[in-house]
N, C-alpha and C positions, 0 to 999 in steps of 0.2 A: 808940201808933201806930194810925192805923184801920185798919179790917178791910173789904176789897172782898170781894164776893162775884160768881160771874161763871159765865158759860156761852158755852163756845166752839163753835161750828157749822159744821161744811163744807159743809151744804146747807142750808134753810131748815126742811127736815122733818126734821132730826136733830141731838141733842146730843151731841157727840163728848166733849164735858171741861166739867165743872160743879165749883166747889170753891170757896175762899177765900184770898186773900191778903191777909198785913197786911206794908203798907210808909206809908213816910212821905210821899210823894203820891200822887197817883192818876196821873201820869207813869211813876216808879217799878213802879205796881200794873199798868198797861201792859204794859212792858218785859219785866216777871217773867210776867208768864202766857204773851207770845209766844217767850220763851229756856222754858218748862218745856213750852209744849202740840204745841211743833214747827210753829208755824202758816205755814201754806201761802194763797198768794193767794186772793184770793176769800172765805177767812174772815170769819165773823162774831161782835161780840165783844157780849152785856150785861154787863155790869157796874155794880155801886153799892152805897153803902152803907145799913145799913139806916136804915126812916125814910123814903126817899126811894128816886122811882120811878129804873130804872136807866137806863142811855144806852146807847144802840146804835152801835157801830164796824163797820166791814169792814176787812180789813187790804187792802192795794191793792199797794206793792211795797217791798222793800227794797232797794236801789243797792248797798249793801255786806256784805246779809247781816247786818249786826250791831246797828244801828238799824231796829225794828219802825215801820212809818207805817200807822198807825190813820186812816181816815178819818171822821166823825160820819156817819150815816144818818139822812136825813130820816124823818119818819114819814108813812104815808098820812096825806091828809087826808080 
C-alpha cells in the first residue's frame, strides 16, 4: 500500500498536522486524514507521495458531515 505524506493548515502561515498515511488510494488517504485531523472549513491539505511534487486541496463543505469534499488549488502563476 502507498505511503501519503501530508500537512494540514488552518491558515496559510501555520501547520496545524503534518504525518503520513498509508491506504490503498489516495481517495481513501483523503478520507483518513479529514476523520483523524478534525478538519474544519477553509482547510488546507498537501499531500503526496514520495518521488513526486504534492497537490494542494482546501476542504470546502461537508452536506453530511461524513463525506470530507476536498477541492484542488490552483497554483499562482
Amino acid at each position: 500500500m502507498p505511503r501519503f505524506d501530508f500537512a494540514l493548515s488552518s491558515s496559510p502561515a501555520s501547520i496545524r498536522r503534518a504525518g503520513s498515511v498509508t491506504s490503498e488510494t489516495w481517495l481513501d488517504a483523503l478520507e483518513l486524514i479529514a476523520e483523524q485531523g478534525e478538519v474544519e472549513e477553509g482547510a488546507t491539505l498537501e499531500i503526496g507521495v514520495k518521488g513526486f511534487p504534492p497537490a494542494r486541496y482546501q476542504y470546502i463543505w461537508s452536506a453530511d458531515d461524513a463525506t470530507p469534499i476536498w477541492q484542488p488549488m490552483r497554483l499562482a502563476a
